[in-house]
N, C-alpha and C positions, 0 to 999 in steps of 0.2 A: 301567522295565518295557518289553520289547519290543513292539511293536504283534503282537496276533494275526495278523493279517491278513497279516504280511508273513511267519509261520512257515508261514500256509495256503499261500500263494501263492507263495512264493521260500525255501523250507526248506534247499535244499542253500548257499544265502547264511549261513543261521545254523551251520546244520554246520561250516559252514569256519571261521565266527567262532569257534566255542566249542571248537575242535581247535587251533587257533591260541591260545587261552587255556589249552587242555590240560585241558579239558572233557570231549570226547569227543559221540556222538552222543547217549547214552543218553537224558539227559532232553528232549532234543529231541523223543525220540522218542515219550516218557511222553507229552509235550505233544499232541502229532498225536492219538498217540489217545485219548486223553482227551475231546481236543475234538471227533473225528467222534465221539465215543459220544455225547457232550454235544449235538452239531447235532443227531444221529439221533431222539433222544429229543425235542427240539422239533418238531422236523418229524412226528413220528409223536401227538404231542400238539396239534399244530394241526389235523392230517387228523382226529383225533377230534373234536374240539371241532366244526369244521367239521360234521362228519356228524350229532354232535350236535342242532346249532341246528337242521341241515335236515329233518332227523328231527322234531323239536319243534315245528316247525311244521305239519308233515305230518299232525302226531298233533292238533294244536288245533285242526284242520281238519275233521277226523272225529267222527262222532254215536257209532259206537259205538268206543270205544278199543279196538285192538289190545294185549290181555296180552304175548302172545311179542312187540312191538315195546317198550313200554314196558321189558321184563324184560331186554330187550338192552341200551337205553340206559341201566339202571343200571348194566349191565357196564362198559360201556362208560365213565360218570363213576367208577368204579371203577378203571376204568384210568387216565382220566385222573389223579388222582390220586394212586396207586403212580407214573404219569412222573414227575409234579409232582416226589415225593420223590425218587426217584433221581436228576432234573436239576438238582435241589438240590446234590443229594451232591457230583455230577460239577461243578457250577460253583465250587465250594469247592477240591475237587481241583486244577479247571485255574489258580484264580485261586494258591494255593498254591503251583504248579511252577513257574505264572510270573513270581512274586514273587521266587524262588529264584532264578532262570537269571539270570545278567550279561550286563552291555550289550554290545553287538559293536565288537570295537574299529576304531578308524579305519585306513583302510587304508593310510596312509604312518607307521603305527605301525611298528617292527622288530618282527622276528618272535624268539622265544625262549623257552625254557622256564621261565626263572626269572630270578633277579638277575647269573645270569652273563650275560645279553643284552641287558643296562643298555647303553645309547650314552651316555657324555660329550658333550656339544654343545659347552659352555665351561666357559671357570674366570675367575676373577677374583682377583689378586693374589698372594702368594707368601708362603709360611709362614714365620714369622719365623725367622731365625737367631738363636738363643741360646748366650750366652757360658755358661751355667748351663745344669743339667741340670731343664727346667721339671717343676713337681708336677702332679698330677689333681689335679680342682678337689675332692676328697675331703680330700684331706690340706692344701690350699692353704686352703680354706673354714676346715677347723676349725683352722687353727692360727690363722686370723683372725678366730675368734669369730662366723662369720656366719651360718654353717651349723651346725645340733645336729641329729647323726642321732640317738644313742642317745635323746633328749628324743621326737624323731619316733616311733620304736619304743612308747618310750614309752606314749605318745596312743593310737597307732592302727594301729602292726604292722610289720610290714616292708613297704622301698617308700612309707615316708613318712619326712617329717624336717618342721624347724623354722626356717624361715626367720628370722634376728635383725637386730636393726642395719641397719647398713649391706647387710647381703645382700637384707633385705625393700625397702628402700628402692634397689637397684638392678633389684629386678624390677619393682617398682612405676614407675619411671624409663624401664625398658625397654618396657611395656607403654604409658604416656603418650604418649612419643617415636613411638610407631607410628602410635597412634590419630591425633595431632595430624600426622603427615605424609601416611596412609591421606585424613583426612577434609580437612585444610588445603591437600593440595595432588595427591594421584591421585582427586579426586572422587567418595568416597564417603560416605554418609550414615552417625553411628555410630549404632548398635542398642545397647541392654540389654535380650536378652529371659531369661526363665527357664533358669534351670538346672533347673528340672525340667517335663516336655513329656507329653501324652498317647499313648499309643500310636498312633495314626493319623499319626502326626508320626516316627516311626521307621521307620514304612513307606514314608510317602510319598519319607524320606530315603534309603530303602534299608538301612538298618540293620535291620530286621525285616522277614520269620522268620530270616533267613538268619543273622544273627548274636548271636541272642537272647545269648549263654553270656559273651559279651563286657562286654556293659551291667547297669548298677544298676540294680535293679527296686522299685520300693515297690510290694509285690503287695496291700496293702491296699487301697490307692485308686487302684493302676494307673498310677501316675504314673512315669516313667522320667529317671532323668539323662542329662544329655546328654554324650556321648562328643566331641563339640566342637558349636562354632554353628552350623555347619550343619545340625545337624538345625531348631532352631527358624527358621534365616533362612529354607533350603527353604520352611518348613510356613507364613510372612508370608502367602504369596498362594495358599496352598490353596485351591481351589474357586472361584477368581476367574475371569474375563476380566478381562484391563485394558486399558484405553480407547486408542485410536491416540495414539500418539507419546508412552506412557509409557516405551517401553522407550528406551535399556536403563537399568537399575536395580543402581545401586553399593550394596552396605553392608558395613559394616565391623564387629567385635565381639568385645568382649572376654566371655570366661566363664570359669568355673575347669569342665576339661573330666576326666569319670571314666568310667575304664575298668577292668575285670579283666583287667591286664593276664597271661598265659597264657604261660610261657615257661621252658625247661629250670631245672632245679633250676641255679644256681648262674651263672648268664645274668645279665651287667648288675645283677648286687647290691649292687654299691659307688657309690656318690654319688647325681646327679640325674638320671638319664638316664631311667631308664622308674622310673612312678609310677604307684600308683592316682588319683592326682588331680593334675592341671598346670593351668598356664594357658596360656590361647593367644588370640591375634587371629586371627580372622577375617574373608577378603575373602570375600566371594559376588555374584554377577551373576547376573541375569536378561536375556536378550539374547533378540537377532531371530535367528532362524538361520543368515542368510543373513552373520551378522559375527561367531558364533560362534569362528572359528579365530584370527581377529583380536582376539577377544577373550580368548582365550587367552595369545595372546602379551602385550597388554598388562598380563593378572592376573600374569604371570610375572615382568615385568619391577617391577611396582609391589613384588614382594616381595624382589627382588636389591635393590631401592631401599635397602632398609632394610639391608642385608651391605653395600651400596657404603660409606652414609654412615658406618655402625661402624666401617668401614675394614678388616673379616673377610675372610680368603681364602674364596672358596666355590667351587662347582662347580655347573653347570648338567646333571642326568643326567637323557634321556627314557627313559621304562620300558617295555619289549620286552611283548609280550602277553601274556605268561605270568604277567609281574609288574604289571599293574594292577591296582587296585583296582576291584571291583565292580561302581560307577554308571557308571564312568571310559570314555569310547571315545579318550581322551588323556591321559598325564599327564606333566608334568615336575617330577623332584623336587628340592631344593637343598642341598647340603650345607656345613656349614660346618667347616674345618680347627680340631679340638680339638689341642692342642702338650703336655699333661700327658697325653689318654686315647692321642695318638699315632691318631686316626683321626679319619675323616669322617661328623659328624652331622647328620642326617636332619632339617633346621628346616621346609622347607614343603614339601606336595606341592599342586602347582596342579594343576588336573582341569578336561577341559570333558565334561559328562555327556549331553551330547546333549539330547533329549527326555526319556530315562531317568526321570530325577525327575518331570519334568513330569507324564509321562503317571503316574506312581503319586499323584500328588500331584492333577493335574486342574488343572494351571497353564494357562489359554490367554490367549492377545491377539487384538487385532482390530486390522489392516494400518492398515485404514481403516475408514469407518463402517460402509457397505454389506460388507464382507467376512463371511466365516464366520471363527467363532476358530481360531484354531490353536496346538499346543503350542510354548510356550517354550524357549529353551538354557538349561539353569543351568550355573552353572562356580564351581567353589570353589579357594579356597588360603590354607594359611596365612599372617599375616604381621606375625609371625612367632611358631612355637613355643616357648614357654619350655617347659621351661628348660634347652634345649640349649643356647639365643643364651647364657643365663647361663654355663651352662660354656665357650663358646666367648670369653666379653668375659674370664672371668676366667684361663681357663690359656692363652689369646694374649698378653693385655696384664700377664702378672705381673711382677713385677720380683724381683733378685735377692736384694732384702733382707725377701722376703717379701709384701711390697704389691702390690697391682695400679693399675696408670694407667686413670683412667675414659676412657673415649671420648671423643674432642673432642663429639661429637654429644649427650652425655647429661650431660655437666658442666653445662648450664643447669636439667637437671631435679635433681644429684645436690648441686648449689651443692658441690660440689669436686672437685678432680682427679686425686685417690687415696683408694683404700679401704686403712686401716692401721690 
């Protein structure tokens, strides 16, 4: 959430942010007045109250009570009152707009409208040349028994399928391989928290109100799936301060992450790629601010770790302002060369969210003892999402006669070196 105080005091700063995101002034503008109506209404409830007490005294003071003074200050708590409720109303409204409004992006972000103003940074490696004309891992999968869409359907509709064999056991492989490199050696702590979170934990992450229509809801008992781990990592230090020289703060996590996913009739219907339910690792950091950029770069580089070891061509592309995501005042996202879909998929976006979460969330630290708190950096990325890496091990690494070669990297976890 953005701080109030800098919409009061330096407005035409958020204007330009959220124009640059291709926002526009509007709700900026909701915001301003919202909030002088909101001040106006305290300030005019304090003068009463004020007048009140000194009235009230005035009157305890006296032998014979004044009626027309008395008959005034019940108007008067009358008013007060009717304030009471409308600055109710109004702190509901402003707290609502401002839950809504996205972070401002960082200023050596590119500027552009949408994914056509994507910057390539780097690549890494070079798509294989095939003597054979490689399959999607759609028609690769089932002719190898690994994958059962129509059993998926089955169960639980379109946008799911059945993981078998050897297919379960190379995402299970792939998922280990992370965790033991994430926690073994770029120093992060691993988590298992809930797949299912309370609503206050949506917010804090930014995922609610703004994108209620996306998320699973158990409206029984309010409980919400999580769209990935960062919502539950975020909400760890909800309402905390931590203690000097905690920060910064690695964790790692795996969950199986569900969304509605919302997409043209006939969009991505064939194989793995988008699903109501995936899994994915999660990196998240809690950092000082003052190393946040830096710390960006290394969440970024820990998730190419894992496309290096694979041996996966990828691509390193920074997203222009129009195409970031929400919390995001940065993000870089990674893609990996699919050889059977003939394109490049989307396995991690690294974010550094500024304060953003912090302040929805109420995350602060203390420098040192004597200091006052202050809000935290959070910065998230995957690393990495399945199961594109799946589709990317299997229609890279396929072989002619139908097989695919495991990855030097995950033959320790797969005890062998072709899936057939």
């Amino acid at each position: 959430m953005i701080d109030i105080k800098l919409i009061r005091d330096d407005p035409e700063v958020v204007y330009r942010a959220m124009e640059k995101r291709g926002e526009g002034r509007g709700p900026v503008e909701e915001i301003i007045e919202i909030d002088s109506s909101y001040r106006q209404a305290l300030k005019e409830s304090e003068t009463l109250r004020a007048r009140r007490n000194d009235v009230s005294k005035q009157i305890s003071l006296m032998k014979d009570k004044p009626a027309g003074l008395i008959a005034e200050m019940r108007q008067v708590g009358d008013r007060i009152t009717q304030i009471e409720a409308e600055s109710g109303l109004l702190s509901a409204r402003l707290e609502d707009r401002l839950l809504r409004l996205p972070n401002l992006p960082s200023d050596d972000v590119p500027p552009g409208r949408g994914s056509e103003g994507n910057i390539e940074v780097r690549s890494w490696g070079r798509p294989r040349e095939f003597t054979f004309t490689p399959l999607p891992h759609w028609d690769l999968a089932e002719k190898l028994g690994i994958i059962d869409f129509q059993r998926g359907v089955k169960l639980s509709g379109t946008r799911f399928y059945v993981l078998r064999g050897m297919g379960s056991l190379l995402q299970r492989s792939l998922i280990n391989f992370m965790l033991d490199l994430h926690v073994g050696e770029h120093g992060y702590t691993e988590m298992y928290p809930p797949s299912m979170v309370k609503r206050e934990c949506l917010v804090g992450s930014s995922n609610l109100p703004k994108f209620a229509d996306n998320l699973y809801h158990d409206a029984e008992e309010d409980y919400w799936f999580v769209p990935t781990a960062e919502v539950p990592l975020t909400n760890l230090h909800r309402d905390e301060i931590l203690a000097p020289g905690t920060l910064p703060l690695y964790y790692a996590a795996h969950t199986s992450c569900f969304r509605r996913e919302k997409m043209a009739a006939g969009k991505d219907t064939r194989g793995i790629k988008r699903g109501h339910q995936f899994e994915k690792v999660e990196m998240y950091k809690f950092v000082d601010p003052a190393t946040s950029d830096a710390e960006l770069n290394g969440l970024l580089d820990n998730a190419e770790d894992i496309c290096r070891r694979l041996e996966l061509p990828h691509r390193v592309i920074q997203l222009c302002t129009g195409d970031l995501g929400f919390a995001a005042v940065k993000t870089f996202d990674i893609e990996m060369w699919a050889a059977g879909c003939g394109e490049w998929l989307e396995v991690s976006s690294c974010s550094n969210c500024g304060d953003f979460q912090a302040r929805r969330a109420n995350i602060r630290y203390r420098p040192d003892p004597e200091a006052r708190p202050r809000l935290v950096h959070t910065l998230n990325g995957s690393g990495l999402a399945l199961p594109r890496v799946m589709i990317a091990v299997m229609e890279n690494y396929q072989q002619e006669d139908g097989s695919i070669s495991v990855p030097t990297a995950l033959r320790p976890y797969m005890n062998t070196d072709t899936i057939r």
